[in-house]
N, C-alpha and C positions, 0 to 999 in steps of 0.2 A: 449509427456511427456518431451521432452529435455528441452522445459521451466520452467519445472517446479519445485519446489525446496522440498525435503522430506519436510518440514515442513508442507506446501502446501495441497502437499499429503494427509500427514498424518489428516492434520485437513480435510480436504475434505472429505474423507472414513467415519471419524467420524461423521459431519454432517448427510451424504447420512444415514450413517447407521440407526440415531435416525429419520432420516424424516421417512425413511418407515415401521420404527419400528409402527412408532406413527400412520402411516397413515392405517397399517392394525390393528391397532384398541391392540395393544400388549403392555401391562407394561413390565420395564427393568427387572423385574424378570421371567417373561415369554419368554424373549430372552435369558437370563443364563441358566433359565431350559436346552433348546431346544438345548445348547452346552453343556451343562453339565458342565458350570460353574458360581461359584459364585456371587453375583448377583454387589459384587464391585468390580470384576475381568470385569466382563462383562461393566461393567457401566465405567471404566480405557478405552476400545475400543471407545464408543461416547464422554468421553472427551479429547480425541488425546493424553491423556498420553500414551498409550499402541498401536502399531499398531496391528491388527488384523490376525490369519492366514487366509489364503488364505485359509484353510478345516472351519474353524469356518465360515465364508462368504460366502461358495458356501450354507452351511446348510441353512445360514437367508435367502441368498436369495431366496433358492427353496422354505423354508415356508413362504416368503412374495411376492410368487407369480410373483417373476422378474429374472426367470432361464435364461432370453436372456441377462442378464449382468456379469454375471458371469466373463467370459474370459475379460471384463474390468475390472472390479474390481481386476481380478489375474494381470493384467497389470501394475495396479495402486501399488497397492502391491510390486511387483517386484523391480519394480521401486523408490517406499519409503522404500528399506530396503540397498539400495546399491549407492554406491557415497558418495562424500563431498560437502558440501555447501561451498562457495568460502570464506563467512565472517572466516571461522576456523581462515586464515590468519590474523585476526584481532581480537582475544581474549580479550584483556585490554580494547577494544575498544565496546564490542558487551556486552551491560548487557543482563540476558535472554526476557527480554520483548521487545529486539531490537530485537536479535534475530528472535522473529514469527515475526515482521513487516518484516524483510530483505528478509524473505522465503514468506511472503504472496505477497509483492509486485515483487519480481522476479519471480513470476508464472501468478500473475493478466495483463489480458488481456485488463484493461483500466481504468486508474488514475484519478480521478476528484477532484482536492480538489482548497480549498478558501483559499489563504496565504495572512498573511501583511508580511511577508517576503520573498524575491526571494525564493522558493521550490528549495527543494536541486538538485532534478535531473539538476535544470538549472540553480546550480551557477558557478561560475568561482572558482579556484581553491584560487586566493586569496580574493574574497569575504567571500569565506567559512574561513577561514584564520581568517580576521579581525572579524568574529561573532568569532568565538572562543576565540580569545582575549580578546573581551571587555565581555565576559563574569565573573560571579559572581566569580564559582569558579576556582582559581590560577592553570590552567594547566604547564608540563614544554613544552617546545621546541618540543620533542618528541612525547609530548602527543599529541601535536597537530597536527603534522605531520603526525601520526598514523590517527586521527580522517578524516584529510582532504582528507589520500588517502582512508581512507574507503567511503569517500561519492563520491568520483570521480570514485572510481569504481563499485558505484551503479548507476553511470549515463551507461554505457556502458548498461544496459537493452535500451535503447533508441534507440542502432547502430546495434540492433540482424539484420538481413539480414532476420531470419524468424522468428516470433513470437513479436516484437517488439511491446509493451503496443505503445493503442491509451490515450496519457498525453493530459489532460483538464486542465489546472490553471488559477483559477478568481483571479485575483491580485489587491490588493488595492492599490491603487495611492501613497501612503505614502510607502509604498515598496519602489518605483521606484526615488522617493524623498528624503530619508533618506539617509545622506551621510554618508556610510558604508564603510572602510578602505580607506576615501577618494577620490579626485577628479577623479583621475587616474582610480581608482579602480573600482567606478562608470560607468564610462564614460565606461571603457573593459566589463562590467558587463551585460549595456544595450547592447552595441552593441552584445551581445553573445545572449539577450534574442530577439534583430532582427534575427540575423541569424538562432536561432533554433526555431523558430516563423514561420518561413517561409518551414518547415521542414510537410511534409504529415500526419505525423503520433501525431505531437504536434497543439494547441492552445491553444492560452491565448488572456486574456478578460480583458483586463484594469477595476476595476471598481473604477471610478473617485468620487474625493471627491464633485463632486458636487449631487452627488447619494443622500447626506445625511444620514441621520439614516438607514440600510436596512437590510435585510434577515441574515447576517452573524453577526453580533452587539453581540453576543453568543461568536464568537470564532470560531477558525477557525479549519480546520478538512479535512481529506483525505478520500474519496470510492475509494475501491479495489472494481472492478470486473474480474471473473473468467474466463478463454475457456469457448465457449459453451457446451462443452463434460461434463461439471458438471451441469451437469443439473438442478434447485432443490435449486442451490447454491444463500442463499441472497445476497451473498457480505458482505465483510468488511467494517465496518468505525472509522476508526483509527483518537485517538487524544493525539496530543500530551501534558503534564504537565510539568512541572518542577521538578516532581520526577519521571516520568514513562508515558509510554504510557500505551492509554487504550482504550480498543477495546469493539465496539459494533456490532452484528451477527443477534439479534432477528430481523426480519422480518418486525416487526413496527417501532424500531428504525432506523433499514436500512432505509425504505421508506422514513420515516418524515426527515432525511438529505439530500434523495435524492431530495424530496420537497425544501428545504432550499437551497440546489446548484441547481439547477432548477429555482429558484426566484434570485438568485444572476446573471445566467444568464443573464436575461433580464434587471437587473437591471444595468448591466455593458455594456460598448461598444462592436458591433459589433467585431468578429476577425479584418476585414479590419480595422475598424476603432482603435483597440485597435493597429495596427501594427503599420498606422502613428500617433497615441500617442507616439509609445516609440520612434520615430524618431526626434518628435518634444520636446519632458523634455529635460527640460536646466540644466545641472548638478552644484548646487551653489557649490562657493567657500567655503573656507575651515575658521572656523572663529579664 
């Protein structure tokens, strides 16, 4: 559980608890009965507002028939009621709907996502820098300072020693070509996506504008996947907007993205080959 982050947690419990709600055949007021609570008191525990006690939990589980998880679930529990999540340090910086991304993705055990632009776990600190600038709205100095060390110290999930998410990124070629805070800035940007390229735990997948029209033409989107100790767990698929991120859980929606990164795969270069791509882009001059 060291990886894992209360928020994490807490949505996790909530799931598990509505899957085998559903799966023994029980409506959400039939699970309040059996605590002897309310049935939107009850219904606050499956949608991760409210964590659960550990006496209300041993109950469902014994009436849904799975009394050998119990001392997990007290585990899990324990666990999402105690510590700090590390973003506090960055309040101004974290709206709530970053927030669950920050906690889903510092628990998730393997990142997949489709960017036209360098993903943050593997930017440079001044690439991150120059997006923020040329952005719409007018940050100060500070603010951005703020924002850039928050995203560099989301990358250190990458250097855990144990637990360290397996990062999949299918990269559109125009990423790689877009001169973002300039020649300089480029040229440290690439070289950082050779180096961490070459890295066990990361790939990345060039996929070249000679692909054409292809699987991602939608927009582009992140899978969280969980430990296998969650059993049960569909995975996250997080995307992001211009006013908020927004997360998809249902089980069909999971799949059918997983489908869509699954065809961008193939659609993209090989790792090996994706790696002497980023050796050989020529970084244009500056106009």
């Amino acid at each position: 559980m060291a990886n894992t982050s209360r928020f994490a947690l807490r949505r996790w419990i909530a799931i598990e608890l509505k899957r085998l709600r559903e799966a023994g055949g029980y409506e959400s007021i039939d699970a309040a009965a059996r605590i002897d609570k309310g049935v939107t008191a009850y219904r606050h525990y499956e949608n991760a507002v409210r964590l659960p006690s550990a006496s209300d939990v041993e109950v469902l589980l014994n009436w849904y028939g799975k009394p050998e998880r119990v001392p997990f679930f007290r585990e899990l529990i324990k666990a999402a009621q105690k510590g700090k999540d590390w973003w506090i340090n960055f309040p101004a910086a974290v709206p709530d709907w970053l927030e669950l991304y920050l906690g889903l993705e510092y628990g998730a055990a393997r990142i997949s996502s489709y960017d036209t632009i360098i993903p943050g776990l593997l930017q440079t600190r001044e690439y991150a820098e120059a997006l923020y600038r040329a952005g719409e709205r007018r940050l100060t100095d500070d603010e951005i300072h703020t924002k850039v060390e928050l995203r560099m110290t989301r990358q250190k999930i990458l250097d855990r020693d144990e637990g360290a998410p397996q990062l999949w990124s299918v990269l559109d070629e125009c990423a790689l070509q877009r001169l973002v805070g300039g020649p300089e800035v480029m040229q440290a940007q690439l070289a950082h996506l050779r180096t961490m390229a070459e890295r066990t735990n990361i790939e990345i997948q060039v996929l070249p504008n000679s692909a054409g029209a292809h699987a991602g033409v939608e927009g582009t989107f992140t899978i969280l996947d969980y430990p296998a100790e969650f059993e049960g767990d569909p995975g996250t698929v997080y995307v992001e907007t211009r006013v908020r991120g927004m997360y998809y859980e249902h089980p069909a929606e999971v799949t059918d993205f997983r489908r869509v990164f699954e065809r961008l795969q193939m659609q993209a270069l090989r790792p090996g080959e994706s790696r002497e791509a980023l050796v050989k882009i020529k970084i244009a001059k500056e106009r």
